[in-house]
C-alpha positions in Angstrom: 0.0 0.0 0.0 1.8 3.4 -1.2 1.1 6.5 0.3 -1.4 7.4 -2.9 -3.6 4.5 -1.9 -3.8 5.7 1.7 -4.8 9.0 0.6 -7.2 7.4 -1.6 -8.6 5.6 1.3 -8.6 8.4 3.4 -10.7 10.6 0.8 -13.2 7.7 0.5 -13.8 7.6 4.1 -13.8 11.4 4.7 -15.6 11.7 1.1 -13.1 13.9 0.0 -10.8 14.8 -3.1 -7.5 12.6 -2.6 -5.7 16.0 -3.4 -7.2 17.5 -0.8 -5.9 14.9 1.8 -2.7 15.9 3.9 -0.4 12.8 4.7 2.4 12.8 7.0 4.8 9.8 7.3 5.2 9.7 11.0 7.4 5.9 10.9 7.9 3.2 8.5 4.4 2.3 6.8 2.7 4.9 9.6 1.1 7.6 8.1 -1.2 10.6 9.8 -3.2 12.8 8.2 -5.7 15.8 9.9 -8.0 15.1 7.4 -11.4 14.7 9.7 -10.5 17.6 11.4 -10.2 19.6 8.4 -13.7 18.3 7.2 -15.4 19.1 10.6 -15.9 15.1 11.0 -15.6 12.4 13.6 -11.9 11.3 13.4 -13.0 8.1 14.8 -15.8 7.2 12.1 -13.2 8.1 9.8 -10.6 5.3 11.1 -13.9 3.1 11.1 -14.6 3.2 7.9 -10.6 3.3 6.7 -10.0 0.2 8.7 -11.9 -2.1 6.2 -9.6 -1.0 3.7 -7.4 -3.5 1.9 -3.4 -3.1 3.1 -4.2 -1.6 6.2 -3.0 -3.3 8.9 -4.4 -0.8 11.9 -6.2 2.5 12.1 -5.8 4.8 15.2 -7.5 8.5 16.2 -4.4 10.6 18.0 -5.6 14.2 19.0 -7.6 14.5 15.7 -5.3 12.9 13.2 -6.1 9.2 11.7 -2.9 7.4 11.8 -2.8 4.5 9.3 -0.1 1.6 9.5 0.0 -0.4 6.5 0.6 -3.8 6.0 3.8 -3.5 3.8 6.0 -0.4 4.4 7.7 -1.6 1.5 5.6 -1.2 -1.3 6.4 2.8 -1.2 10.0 1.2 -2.1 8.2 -1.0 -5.2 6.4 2.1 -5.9 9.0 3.9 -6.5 11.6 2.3 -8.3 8.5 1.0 -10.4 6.2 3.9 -10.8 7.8 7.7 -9.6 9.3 9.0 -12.7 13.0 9.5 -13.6 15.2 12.1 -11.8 15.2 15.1 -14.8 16.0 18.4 -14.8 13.0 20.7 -14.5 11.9 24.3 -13.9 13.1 25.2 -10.3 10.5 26.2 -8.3 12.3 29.3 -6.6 15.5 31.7 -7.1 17.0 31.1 -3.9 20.3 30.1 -4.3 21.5 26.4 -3.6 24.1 25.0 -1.5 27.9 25.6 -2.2 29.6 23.1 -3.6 33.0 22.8 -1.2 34.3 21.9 1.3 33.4 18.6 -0.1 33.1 17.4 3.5 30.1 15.8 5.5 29.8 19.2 7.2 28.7 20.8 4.2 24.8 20.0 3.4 25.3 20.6 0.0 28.0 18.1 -0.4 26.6 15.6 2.1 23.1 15.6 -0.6 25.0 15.3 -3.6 27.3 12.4 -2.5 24.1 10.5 -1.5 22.9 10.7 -4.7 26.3 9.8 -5.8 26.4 6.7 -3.4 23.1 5.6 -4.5 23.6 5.7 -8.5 26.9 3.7 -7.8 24.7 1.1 -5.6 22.7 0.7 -8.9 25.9 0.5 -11.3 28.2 -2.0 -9.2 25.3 -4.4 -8.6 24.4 -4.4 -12.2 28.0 -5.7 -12.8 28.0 -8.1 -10.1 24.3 -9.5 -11.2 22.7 -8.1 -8.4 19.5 -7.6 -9.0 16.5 -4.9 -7.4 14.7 -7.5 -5.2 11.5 -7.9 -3.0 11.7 -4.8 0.0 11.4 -7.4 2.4 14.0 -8.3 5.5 14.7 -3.9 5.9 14.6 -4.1 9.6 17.6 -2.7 10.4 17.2 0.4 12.6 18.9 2.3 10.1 16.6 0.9 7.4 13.5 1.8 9.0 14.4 5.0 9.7 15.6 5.5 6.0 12.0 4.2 5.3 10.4 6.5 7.0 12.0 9.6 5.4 11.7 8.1 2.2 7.6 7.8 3.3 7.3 12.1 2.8 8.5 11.9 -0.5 5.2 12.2 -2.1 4.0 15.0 -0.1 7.5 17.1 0.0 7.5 17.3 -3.4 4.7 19.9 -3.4 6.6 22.5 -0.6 9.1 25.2 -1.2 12.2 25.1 -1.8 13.3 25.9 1.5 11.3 22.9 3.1 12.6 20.9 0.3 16.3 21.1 1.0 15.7 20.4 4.8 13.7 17.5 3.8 16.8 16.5 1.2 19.0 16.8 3.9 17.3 14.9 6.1 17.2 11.8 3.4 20.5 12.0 2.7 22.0 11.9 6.3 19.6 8.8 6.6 21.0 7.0 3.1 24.7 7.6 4.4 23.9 5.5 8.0 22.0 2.6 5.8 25.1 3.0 3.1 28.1 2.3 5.4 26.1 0.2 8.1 23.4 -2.4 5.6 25.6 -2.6 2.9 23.6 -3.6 -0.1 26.3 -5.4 -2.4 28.0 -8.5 -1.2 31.1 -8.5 0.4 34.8 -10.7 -0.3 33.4 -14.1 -1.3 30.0 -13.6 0.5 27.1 -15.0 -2.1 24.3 -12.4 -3.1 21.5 -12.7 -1.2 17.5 -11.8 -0.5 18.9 -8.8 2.0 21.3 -7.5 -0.9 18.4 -7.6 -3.3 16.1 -5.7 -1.2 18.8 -3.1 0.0 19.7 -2.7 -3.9 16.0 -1.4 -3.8 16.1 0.6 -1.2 18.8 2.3 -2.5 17.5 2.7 -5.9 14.4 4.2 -4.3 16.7 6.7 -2.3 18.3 7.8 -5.6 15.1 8.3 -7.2 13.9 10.3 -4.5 17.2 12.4 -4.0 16.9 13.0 -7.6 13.9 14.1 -8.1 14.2 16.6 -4.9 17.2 18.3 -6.6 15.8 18.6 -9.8 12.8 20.6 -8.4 15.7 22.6 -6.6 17.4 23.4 -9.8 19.9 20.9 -9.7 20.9 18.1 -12.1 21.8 15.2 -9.6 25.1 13.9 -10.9 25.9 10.5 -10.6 29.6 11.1 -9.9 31.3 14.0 -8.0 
């Protein structure tokens, strides 16, 4: 269940537009959204009616907001290495300068956002060479991986904010790819046979660059896959 089909449940149980539905990924597969309030209705009928929804695996009311856990954080991951569109350079969406480019050091944002993406396309690359390939986002329970998950959760909704909200958000993704990058290594190691976990981190990484991608395009940045 991607975060479109919770909106879309959401807006059948509040009858609303799903544009008009505001979604919040609060965890891994945990999504919140104020959308009863906004609609003057009972949050609790709302997570009544959302609970018979296919993919959802609990509905709760917290201060107003009907939190939805799905079944299957990881068809977000699916959804997006099969379904978002390909990073590619577009109109930016404000004139506010971005990040400098040095120091090329983790202290700098802009640097630490551009190697993720960096990191992530060569994920992609090496394990096409060693026959690695994108599996089932199953087996991410890493601490690390979840919270990676998580972040990667907003992506639908950030894309729609400022530019100024956007490069926090990109930050925020790109500290949490580094962590899963050096501590879940998705591509096997020394003599170490490719497995179900290198499969499923290969796409969680492709997800990352997608998402990283996209984010800098909107920016006004062509994400480059080496730096």
């Amino acid at each position: 269940m991607t975060p479109a089909d919770v909106c879309g449940a959401l807006a059948a149980a509040a009858g609303a537009d799903p544009g008009e539905v505001a979604l919040r990924c609060v965890g891994p597969g945990l999504y919140a959204s104020p959308v009863a309030l906004r609609r003057g209705l009972s949050a609790q009928v709302v997570a009544e009616r959302v609970a018979a929804s296919a993919g959802v695996a609990e509905v709760r009311v917290d201060g107003g907001f009907v939190t939805v856990r799905v079944e299957r954080p990881g068809d977000l991951l699916t959804w997006l290495v099969e379904a978002a569109p390909e990073p590619a350079p577009r109109q930016r969406i404000s004139t506010a300068p971005v990040w400098p480019e040095w120091p090329r050091t983790f202290d700098n944002p802009g640097f630490c956002v551009r190697y993720a993406y960096a990191r992530a396309a060569a994920v992609r690359r090496q394990a096409r060479d060693l026959g690695v390939d994108a599996g089932e986002p199953v087996g991410l329970d890493a601490e690390e991986e979840l919270r990676l998950i998580g972040v990667l959760g907003e992506f639908p909704a950030r894309m729609g904010q400022g530019s100024r909200p956007l490069k926090r958000y990109l930050e925020r993704l790109a500290e949490a790819y580094h962590d899963v990058h050096e501590r879940c290594p998705a591509l096997p190691k020394g003599a170490e046979k490719p497995g179900a976990v290198h499969a499923a981190r290969v796409t969680l990484a492709e997800a990352t660059r997608i998402a990283l991608g996209s984010c800098l395009n909107t920016i006004g940045e062509t994400p480059r896959e080496r730096i």
